[in-house]
C-alpha positions in Angstrom: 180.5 72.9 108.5 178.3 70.6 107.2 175.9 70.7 109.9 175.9 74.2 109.6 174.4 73.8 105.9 172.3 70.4 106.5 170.6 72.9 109.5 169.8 75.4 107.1 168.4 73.4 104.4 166.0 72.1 107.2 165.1 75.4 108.1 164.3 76.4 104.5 162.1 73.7 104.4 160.4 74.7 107.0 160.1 78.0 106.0 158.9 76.7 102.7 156.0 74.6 104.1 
């Protein structure tokens, strides 16, 4: 499950950039 959340968090960043 943690992957599942580290994942998102990178994607946020992305999104965020």
């Amino acid at each position: 499950m943690s992957s599942i959340i580290r994942e998102l968090g990178k994607m946020e960043e992305d999104s965020a950039t």
